[in-house]
C-alpha positions as CSV (number, residue, x, y, z in Angstrom):
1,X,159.1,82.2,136.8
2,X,158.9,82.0,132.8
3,X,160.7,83.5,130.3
4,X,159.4,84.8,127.2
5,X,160.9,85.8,123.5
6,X,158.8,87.8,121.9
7,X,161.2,87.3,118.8
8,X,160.5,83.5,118.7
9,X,157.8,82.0,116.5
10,X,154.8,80.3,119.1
11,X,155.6,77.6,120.4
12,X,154.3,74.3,119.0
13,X,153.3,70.7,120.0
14,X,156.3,68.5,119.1
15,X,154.3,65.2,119.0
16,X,151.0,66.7,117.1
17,X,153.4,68.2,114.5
18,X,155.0,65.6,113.7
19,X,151.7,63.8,113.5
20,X,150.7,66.5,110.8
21,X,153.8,65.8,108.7
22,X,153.3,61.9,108.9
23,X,149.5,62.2,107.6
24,X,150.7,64.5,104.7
25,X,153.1,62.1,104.1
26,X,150.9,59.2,103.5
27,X,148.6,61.5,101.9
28,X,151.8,62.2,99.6
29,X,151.4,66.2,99.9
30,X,155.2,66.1,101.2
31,X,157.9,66.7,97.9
32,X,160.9,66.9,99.8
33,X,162.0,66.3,103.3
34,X,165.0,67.3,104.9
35,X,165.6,66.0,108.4
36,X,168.2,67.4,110.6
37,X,170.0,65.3,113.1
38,X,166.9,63.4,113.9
39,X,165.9,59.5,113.8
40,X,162.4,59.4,113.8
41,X,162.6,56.1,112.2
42,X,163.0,54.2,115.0
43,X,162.0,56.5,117.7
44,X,159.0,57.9,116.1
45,X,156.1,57.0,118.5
46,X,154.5,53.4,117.2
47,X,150.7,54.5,115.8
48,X,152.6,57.1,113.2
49,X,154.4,54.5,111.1
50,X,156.9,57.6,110.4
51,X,159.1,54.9,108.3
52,X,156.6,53.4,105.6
53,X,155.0,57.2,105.3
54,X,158.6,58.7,104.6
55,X,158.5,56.0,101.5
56,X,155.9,58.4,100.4
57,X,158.1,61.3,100.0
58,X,160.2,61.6,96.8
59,X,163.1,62.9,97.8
60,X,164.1,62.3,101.3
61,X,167.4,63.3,102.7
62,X,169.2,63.1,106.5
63,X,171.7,64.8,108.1
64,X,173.3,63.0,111.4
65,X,176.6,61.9,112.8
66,X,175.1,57.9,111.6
67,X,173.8,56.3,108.9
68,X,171.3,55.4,111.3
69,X,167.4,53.8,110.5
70,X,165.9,57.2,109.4
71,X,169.5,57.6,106.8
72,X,169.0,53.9,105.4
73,X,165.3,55.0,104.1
74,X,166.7,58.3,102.9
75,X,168.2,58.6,99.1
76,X,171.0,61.3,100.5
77,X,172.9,61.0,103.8
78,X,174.8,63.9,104.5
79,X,177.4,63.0,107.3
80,X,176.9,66.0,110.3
81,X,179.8,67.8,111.8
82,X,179.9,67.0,116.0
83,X,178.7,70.0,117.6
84,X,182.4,70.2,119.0
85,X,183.2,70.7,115.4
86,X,181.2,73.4,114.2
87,X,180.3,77.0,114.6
88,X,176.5,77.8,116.4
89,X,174.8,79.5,118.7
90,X,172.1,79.1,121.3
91,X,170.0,80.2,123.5
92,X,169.6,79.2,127.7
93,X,166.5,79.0,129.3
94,X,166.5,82.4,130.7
95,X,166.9,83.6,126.9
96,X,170.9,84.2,127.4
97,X,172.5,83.8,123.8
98,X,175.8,82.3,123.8
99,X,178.1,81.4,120.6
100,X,179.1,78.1,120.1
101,X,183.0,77.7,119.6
102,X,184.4,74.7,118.2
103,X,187.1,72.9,120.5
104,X,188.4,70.7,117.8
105,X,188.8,70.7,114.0
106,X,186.7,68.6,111.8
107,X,187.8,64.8,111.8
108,X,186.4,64.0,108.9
109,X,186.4,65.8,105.3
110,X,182.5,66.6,103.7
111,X,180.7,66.7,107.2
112,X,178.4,69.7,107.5
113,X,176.4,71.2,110.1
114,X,172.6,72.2,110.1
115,X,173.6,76.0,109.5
116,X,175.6,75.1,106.3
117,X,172.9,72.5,105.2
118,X,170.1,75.5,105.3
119,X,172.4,78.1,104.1
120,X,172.9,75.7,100.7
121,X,169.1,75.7,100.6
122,X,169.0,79.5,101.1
123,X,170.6,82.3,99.4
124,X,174.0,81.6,101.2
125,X,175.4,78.4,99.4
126,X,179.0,77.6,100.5
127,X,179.6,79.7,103.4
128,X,181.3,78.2,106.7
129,X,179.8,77.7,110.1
130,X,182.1,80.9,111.4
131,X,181.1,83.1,108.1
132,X,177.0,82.3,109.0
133,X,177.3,83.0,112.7
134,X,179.3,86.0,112.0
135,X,177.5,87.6,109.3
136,X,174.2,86.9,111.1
137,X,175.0,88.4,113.9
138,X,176.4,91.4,112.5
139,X,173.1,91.7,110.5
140,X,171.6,92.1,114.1
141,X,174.4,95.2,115.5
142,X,174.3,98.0,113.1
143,X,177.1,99.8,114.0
144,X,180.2,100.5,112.6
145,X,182.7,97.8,112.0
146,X,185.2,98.3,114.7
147,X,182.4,98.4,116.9
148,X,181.1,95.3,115.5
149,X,184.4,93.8,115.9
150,X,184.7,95.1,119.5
151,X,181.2,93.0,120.4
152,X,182.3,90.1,118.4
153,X,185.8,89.2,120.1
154,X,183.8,90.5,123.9
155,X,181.3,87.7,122.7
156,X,183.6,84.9,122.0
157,X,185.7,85.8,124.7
158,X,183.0,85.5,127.4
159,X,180.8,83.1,125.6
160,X,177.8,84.7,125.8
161,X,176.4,87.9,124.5
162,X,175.4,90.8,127.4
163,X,172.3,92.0,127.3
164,X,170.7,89.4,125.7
165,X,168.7,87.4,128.8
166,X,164.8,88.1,128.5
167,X,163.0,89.7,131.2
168,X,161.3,87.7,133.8
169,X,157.3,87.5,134.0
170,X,155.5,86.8,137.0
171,X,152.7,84.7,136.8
172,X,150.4,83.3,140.0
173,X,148.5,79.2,140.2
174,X,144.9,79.6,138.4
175,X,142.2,80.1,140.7
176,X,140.7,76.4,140.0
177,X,144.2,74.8,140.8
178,X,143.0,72.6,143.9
179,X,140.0,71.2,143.2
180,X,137.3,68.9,145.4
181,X,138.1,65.8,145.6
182,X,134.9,64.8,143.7
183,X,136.1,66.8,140.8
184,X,139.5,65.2,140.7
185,X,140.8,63.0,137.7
186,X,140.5,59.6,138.0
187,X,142.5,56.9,139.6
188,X,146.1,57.0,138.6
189,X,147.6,53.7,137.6
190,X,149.3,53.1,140.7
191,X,145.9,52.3,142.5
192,X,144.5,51.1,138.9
193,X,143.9,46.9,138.9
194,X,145.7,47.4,135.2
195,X,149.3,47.0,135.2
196,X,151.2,49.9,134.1
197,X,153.9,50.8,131.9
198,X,156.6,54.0,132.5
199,X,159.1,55.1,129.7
200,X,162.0,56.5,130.7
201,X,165.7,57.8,128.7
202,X,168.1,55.0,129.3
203,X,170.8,56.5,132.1
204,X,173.5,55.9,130.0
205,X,172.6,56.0,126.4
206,X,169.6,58.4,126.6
207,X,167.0,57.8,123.8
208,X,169.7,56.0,121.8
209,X,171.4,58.8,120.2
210,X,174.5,57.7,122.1
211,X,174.2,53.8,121.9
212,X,177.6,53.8,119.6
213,X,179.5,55.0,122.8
214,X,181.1,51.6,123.6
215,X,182.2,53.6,127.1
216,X,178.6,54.2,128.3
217,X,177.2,50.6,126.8
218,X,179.3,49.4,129.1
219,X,178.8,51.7,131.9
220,X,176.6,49.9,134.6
221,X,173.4,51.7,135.8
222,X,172.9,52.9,139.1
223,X,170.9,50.6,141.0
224,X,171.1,47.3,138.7
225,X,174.5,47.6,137.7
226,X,173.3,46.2,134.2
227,X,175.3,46.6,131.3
228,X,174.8,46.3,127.3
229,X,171.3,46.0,127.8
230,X,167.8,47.2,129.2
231,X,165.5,45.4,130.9
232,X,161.9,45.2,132.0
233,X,162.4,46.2,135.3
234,X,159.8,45.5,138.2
235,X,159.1,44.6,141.9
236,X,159.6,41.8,143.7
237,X,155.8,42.0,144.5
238,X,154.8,42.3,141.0
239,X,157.0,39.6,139.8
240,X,155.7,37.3,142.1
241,X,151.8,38.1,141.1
242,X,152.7,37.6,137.4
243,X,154.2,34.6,138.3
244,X,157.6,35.8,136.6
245,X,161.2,35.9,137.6
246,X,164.6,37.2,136.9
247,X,165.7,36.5,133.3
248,X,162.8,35.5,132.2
249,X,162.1,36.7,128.6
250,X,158.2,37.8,128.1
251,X,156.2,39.7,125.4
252,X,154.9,43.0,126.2
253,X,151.3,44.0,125.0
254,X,149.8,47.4,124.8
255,X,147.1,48.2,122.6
256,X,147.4,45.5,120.2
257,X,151.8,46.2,119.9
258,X,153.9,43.9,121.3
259,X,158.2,44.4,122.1
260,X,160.0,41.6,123.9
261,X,162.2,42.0,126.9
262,X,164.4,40.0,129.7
263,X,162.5,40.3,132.9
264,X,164.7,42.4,135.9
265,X,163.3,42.4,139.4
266,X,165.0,45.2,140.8
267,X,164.3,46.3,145.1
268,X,162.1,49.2,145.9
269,X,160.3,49.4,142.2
270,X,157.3,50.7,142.6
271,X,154.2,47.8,142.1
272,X,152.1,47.2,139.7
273,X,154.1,48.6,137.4
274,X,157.2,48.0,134.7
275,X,159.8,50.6,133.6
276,X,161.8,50.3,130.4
277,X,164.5,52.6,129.0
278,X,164.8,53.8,125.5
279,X,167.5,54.0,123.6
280,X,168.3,50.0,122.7
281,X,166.7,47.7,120.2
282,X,168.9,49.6,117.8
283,X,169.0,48.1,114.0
284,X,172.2,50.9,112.6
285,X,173.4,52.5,115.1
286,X,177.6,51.4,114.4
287,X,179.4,48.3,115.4
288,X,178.8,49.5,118.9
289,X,175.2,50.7,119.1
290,X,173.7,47.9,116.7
291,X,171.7,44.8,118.0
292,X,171.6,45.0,122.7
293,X,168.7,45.4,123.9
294,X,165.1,45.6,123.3
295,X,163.0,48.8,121.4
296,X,160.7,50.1,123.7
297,X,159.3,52.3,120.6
298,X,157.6,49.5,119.3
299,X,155.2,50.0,122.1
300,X,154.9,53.7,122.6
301,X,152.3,55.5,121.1
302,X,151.9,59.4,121.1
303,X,148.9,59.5,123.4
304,X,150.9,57.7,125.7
305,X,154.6,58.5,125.0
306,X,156.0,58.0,129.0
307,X,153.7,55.9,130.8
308,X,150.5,53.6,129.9
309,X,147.8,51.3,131.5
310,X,146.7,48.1,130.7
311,X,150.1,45.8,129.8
312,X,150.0,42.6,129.3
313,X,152.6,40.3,130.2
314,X,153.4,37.1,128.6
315,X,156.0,34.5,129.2
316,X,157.1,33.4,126.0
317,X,159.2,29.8,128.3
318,X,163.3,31.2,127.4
319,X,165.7,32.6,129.4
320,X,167.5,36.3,128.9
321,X,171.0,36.9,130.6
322,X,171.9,40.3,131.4
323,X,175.5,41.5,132.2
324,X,175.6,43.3,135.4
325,X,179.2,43.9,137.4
326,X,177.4,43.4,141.1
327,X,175.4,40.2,142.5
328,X,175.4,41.2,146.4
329,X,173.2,43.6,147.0
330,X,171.5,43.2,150.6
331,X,172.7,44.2,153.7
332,X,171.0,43.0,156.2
333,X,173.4,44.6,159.1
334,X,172.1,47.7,160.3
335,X,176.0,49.1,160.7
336,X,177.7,49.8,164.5
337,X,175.4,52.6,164.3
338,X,171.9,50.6,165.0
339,X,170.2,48.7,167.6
340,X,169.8,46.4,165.4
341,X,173.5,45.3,164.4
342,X,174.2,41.7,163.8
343,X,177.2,40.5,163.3
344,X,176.0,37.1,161.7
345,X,174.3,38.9,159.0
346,X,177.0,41.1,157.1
347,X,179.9,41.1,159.7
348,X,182.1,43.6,157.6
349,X,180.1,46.4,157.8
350,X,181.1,47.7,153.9
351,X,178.6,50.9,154.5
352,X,178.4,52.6,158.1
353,X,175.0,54.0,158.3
354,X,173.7,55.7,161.7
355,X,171.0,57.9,162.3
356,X,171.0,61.9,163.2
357,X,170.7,60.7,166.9
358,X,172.8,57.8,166.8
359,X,176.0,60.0,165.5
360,X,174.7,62.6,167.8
361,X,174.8,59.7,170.8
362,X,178.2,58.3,169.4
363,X,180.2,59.9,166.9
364,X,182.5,57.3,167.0
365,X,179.8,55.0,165.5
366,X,182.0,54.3,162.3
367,X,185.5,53.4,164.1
368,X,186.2,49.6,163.9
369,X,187.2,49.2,167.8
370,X,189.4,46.7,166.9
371,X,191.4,48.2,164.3
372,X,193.3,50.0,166.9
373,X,194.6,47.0,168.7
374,X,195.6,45.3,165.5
375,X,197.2,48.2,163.3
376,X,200.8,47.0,164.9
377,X,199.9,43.3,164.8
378,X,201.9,42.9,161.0
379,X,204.9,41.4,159.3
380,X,205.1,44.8,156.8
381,X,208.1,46.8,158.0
382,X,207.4,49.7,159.0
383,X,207.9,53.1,156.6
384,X,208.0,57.0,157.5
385,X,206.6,58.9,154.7
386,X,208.6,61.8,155.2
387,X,207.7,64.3,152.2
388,X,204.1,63.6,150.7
389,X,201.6,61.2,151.1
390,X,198.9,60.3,149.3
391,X,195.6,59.7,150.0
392,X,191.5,60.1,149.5
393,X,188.0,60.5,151.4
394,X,184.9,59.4,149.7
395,X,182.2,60.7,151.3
396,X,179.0,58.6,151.4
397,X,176.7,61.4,152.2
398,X,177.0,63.0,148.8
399,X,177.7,59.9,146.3
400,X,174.7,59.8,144.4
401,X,175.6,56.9,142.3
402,X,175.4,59.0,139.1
403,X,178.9,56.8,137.8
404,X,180.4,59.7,136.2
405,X,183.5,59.0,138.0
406,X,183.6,55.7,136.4
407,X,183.5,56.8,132.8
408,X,186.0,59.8,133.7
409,X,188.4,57.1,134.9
410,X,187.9,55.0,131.8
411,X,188.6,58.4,129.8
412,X,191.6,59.5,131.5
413,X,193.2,56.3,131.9
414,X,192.6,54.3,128.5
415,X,190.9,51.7,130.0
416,X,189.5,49.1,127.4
417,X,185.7,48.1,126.5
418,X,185.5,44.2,126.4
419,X,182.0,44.0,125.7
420,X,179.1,42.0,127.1
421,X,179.8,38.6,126.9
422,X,183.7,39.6,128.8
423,X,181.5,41.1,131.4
424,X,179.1,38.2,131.9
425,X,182.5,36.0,132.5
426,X,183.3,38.9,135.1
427,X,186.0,40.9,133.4
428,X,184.6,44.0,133.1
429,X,188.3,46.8,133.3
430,X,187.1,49.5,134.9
431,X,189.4,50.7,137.9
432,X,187.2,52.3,139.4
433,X,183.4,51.2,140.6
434,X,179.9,52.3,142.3
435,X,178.9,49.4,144.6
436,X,174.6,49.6,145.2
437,X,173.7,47.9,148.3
438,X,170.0,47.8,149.7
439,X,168.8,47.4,153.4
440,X,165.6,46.6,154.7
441,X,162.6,44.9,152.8
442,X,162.3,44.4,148.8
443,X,159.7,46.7,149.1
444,X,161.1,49.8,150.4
445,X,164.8,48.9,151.3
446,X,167.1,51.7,152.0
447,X,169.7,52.3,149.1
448,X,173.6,53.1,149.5
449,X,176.1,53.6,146.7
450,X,179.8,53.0,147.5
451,X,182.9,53.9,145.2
452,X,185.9,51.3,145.0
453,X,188.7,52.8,143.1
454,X,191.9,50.5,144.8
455,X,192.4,51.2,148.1
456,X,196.3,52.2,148.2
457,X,196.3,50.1,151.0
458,X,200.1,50.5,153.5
459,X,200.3,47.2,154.1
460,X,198.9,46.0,150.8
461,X,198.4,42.1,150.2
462,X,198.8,42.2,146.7
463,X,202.9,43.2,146.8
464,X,204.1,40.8,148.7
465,X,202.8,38.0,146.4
466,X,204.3,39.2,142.9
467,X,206.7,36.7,142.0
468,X,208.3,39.4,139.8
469,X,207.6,42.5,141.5
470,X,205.5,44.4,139.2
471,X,203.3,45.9,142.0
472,X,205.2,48.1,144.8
473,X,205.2,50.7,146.8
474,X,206.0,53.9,146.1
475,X,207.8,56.5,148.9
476,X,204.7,58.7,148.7
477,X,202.5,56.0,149.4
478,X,201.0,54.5,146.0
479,X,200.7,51.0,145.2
480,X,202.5,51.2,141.6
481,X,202.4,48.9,138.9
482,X,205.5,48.6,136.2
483,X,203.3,46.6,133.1
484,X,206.3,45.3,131.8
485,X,207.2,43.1,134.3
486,X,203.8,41.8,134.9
487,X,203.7,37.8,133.4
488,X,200.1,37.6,134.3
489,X,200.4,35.7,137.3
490,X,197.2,37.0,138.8
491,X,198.5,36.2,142.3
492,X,197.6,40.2,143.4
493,X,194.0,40.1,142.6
494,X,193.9,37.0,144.0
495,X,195.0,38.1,147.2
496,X,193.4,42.0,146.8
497,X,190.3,42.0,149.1
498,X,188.4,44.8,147.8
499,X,188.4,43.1,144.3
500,X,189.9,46.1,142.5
501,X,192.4,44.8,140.2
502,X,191.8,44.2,136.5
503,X,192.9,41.8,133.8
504,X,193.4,42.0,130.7
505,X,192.6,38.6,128.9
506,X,192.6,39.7,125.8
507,X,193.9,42.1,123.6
508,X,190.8,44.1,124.1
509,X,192.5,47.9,122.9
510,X,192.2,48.8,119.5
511,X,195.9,49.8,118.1
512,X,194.5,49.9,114.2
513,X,191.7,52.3,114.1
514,X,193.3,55.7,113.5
515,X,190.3,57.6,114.9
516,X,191.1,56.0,118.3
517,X,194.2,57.9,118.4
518,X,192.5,60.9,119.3
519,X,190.6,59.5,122.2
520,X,193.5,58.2,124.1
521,X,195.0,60.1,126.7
522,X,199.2,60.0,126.0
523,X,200.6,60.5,129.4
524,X,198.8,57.1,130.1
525,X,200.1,53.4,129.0
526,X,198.1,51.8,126.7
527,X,197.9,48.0,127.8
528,X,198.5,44.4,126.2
529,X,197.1,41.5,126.6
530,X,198.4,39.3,130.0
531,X,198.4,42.8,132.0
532,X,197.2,43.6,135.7
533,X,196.1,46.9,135.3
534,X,194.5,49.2,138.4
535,X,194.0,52.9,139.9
536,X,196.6,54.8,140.5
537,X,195.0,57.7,142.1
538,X,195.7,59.4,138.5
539,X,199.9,59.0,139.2
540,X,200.6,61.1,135.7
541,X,198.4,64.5,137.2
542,X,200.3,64.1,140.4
543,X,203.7,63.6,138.5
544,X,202.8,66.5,136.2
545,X,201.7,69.2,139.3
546,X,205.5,68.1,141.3
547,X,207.4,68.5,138.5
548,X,205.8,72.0,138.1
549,X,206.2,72.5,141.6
550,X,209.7,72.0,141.3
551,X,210.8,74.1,138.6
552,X,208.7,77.2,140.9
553,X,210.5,76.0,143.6
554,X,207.5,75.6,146.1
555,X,205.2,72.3,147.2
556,X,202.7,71.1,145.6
557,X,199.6,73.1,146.8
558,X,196.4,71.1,148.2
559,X,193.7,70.9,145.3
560,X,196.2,71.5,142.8
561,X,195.6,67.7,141.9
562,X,192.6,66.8,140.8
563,X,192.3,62.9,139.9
564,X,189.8,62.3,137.5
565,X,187.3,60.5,139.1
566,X,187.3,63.9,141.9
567,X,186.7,66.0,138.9
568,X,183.9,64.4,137.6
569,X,182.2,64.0,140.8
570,X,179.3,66.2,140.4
571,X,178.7,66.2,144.6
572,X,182.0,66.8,145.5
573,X,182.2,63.1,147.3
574,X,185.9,62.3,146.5
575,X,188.7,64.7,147.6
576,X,192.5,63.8,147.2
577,X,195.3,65.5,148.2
578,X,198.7,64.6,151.0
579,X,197.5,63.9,154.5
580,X,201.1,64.6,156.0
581,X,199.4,68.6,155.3
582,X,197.4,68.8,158.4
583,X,195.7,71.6,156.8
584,X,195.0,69.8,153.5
585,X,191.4,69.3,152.7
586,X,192.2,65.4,152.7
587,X,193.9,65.6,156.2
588,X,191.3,67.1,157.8
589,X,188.0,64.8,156.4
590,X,190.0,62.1,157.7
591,X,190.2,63.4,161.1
592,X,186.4,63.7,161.5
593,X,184.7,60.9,163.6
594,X,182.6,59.5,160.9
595,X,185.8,58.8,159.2
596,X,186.5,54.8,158.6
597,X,188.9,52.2,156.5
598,X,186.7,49.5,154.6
599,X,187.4,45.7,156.3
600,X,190.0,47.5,158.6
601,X,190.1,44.7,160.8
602,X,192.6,43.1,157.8
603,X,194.8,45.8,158.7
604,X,195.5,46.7,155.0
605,X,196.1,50.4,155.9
606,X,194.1,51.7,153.0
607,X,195.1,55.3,151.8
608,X,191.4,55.5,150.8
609,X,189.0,55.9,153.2
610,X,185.6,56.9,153.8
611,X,183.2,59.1,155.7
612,X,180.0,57.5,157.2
613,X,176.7,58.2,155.9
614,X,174.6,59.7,158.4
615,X,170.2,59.4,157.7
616,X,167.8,62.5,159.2
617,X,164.9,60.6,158.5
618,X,161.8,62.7,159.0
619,X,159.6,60.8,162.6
620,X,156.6,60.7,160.3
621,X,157.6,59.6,157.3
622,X,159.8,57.0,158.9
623,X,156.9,55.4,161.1
């Protein structure tokens, strides 16, 4: 199905315009150029040379939220308003138009959006972002005003204006569509002798427009769990026939360009082939954003702009170290599931994995048969949790290892950004994590993601070894931490066996930029330096729904806290809620068979628990 405006101008070829501009710009046919929000500067493809043609143009001025590359080159930088800031509208891909409300005030005095930059050019000079979306579209409804006003406040109100989505078109495959094989194109790269190259938007930082964000630099990608850098990632088999390996730095070659990048060998790559993300190699892009990784622009032409043939690969003798937060990756157990189970080769079983006609054979397949016979071999005393209790299922069938529950914990809780040479020394804060773990060959291996927020454990280790009692347990079944008793000891990660606790070894918050203010979350500490610092199943939402609970006079209802992690989860894999409801959501995922505690042969107790992943692999795909 397409849609189709017959209101819009034809659509264009973004990469052969901008080739047009760039010859007129050498050919010095271009005046004045006004770029909006762009950076083609350093993400202009290679063979355009968009920076020393833009010399050509006498008066050049940028508009952007940074005084990025294309701003330094330009005479005027006009600071831009955050599209959170600012007035707009838009339209979705069925042709929906929907006006753009601000959420916050401007910041920052003298920041000005697109709208007000072309209006200054225009016959409109000094009108607001609200005045030119207003007047515009009131220039489009020629009825009265009250009626006008009437469409206006229905607009904002439901954020999008009726009537507006485009009618649908129905359109069939050409005739010619499959075509002999004789006729086909040639060879593709991945049966082509020449080694190829893919481009790809960084994960976390995108094309680098968001390589400032000290929260997603340091956000580790699914898969390589690589921080504050990208990487020339490739197979194991392909490493071995260019006679590369991990860390190594190389040159890369296409078409007579060359970038450099650290060498990544990451399982189940495809062969014969290197990927590299964009978005790093940035020369202004703030404190933040300025100086990790390598450009893969340098290389990328516009006849080529996401994947080439013929790459060269050159070892140039140094070293590059990356910052990742995981170094175990393989499982070579086959989980209680399989056949194939052996307890020499990961006896802990961190991910239960069965088949469709293994769980069909044994549901039980996740249960620890042991656990049973040693849940009352303990020293703990025992506790009833009379009113609520706590607790969380994670779901491995749905986590997708996406990591947005990691950056929505960092949000909600404050947690610092320590940067890549803290993480190298393993100090990386986040409370909570995604844990990648491969099975089966380098080639193909299978791929599981697991998420480790703290465990909540009953009997947990780290309590009884606070000298000063920092880290206790709570009646509702949280393991609490008071920060100002903590002196630092360390003792509790120590003695944590899921690894979930974090330090602060430095005074890695920011208490003097004012800007910051805004980004912390007050019903949440800030920490010092010397702190132990962990998850606490978001203790300030579950605070805030029982006190509102209590002044109604009623229980807290199930799904009435959400922590933040759950509410970023875009698969619904984490649910919380109080598993003394029997009917809570929580209660009853933990009651299901594929329901199982991580290393519950310690007989930690953990209030977090998880739900076996079960594979449906197809017979003939599988063989």
């Amino acid at each position: 199905m397409y849609y189709t405006d017959p209101l819009d101008a034809d659509p264009v070829d973004g990469i052969e315009s901008l080739g047009t501009l760039v010859n007129d710009m050498k050919a010095g046919k271009v005046d004045a150029l006004l770029i909006l929000g762009g950076n083609p500067v350093y993400d202009a493809p290679a063979d355009f040379d968009f920076g020393p043609a833009l010399l050509n143009v006498k008066l050049r001025i940028h508009s952007g939220l940074y005084y990025d590359e294309t701003g330094e080159l330009c005479q005027w930088h006009v600071p831009a308003t955050h599209y959170l800031e600012s007035w707009g509208d838009a339209r979705a891909y069925d042709g929906t138009i929907g006006i753009i409300q601000p959420l916050i005030a401007p910041l920052y005095e003298g920041c000005h959006s697109a709208y007000e930059i072309t209006a200054l050019l225009g016959s409109d000079p000094g009108k607001s972002n609200h005045d030119i979306v207003r007047d515009y579209w009131a220039g489009q409804r020629p009825e009265k005003e009250k009626a006008f006003e009437d469409f206006w406040e229905r607009s904002l109100h439901d954020g999008i204006i009726a009537g507006t989505a485009l009618p649908a078109i129905s359109v069939s495959a050409r005739s010619d569509f499959a075509k002999p094989a004789a006729a086909q194109a040639p060879a593709t790269a991945a049966s082509s002798p020449d080694l190829e190259i893919s481009f790809r938007p960084d994960p976390a930082i995108f094309d680098g427009r968001f390589a400032n964000n000290g929260w997603l630099q340091e956000l580790p990608k699914p898969n390589t769990r690589l921080t504050w850098d990208n990487a020339a990632m490739i197979g194991a088999g392909t490493a071995q026939h260019l006679n590369v390996t991990a860390g190594d730095y190389v040159k890369l070659q296409l078409n007579g360009r060359e970038t450099k990048a650290g060498i990544m060998i990451v399982p189940g790559h495809a062969e014969n082939s290197i990927t590299l993300h964009l978005g790093y190699g940035r020369r202004r892009a703030g404190k933040v954003g300025t100086g990790p990784g390598f450009n893969a622009n340098f290389i990328r032409t516009s006849a080529s702009p996401w994947s080439a043939t013929g790459l060269r690969v050159e070892k140039t003798g140094k070293q590059y170290y990356f910052a990742v937060t995981q170094h175990q990756y393989i499982i070579d157990h086959q989980g209680r599931g399989s056949e194939e189970a052996s307890d020499a080769a990961f006896h802990r079983d961190l991910i239960q994995v069965a088949t469709l006609e293994e769980f069909r054979a044994n549901p039980n397949f996740a249960r620890d048969p042991n656990e049973e016979a040693t849940r009352g071999l303990t020293l703990y005393p025992g506790f009833k949790y009379e009113g609520y209790a706590w607790g969380m299922s994670i779901d491995l069938n749905k986590c997708v290892g996406c990591n947005a529950c990691v950056v929505a914990c960092q949000s909600e809780n404050n947690i610092a950004v320590v940067g890549k040479e803290q993480v190298m020394a393993g100090r990386a804060m986040h409370w909570i994590r995604v844990d990648t773990y491969f099975r089966g060959g380098l080639e193909n291996p299978e791929m599981y993601y697991e998420p480790m927020p703290c465990m909540q454990c009953e009997n947990a280790p780290c309590e009884v070894v606070c000298p000063v009692g920092a880290t206790t347990h709570s009646p509702e079944g949280l393991n609490e931490m008071t920060y100002n008793r903590c002196v630092g000891t360390r003792y509790c990660s120590n003695n944590c066996p899921y690894k979930v606790r974090r330090f602060n070894f430095f005074l890695f918050s920011d208490w003097q930029t004012p800007s910051l203010y805004g980004v912390r979350n007050p019903n949440v500490t800030v920490r010092s330096r010397g702190v132990m610092e962990k998850c606490t199943y978001c203790v300030q939402r579950i605070n805030a729904a029982k006190i509102r609970s209590e002044e109604e006079n009623r229980p807290v209802h199930d799904g009435e806290i959400v922590t933040a992690c759950q509410g970023a989860c875009p698969a619904d894999a984490i649910v919380f809620g109080n598993i003394n409801d029997p009917n809570s959501r929580v209660a009853k995922l933990k009651a299901q068979s594929r329901n199982y505690s991580l290393v519950g042969e310690l007989n930690t107790k953990p209030r977090t628990t998880y739900l076996a992943r079960v594979r449906n692999p197809n017979p003939e795909i599988h063989e």
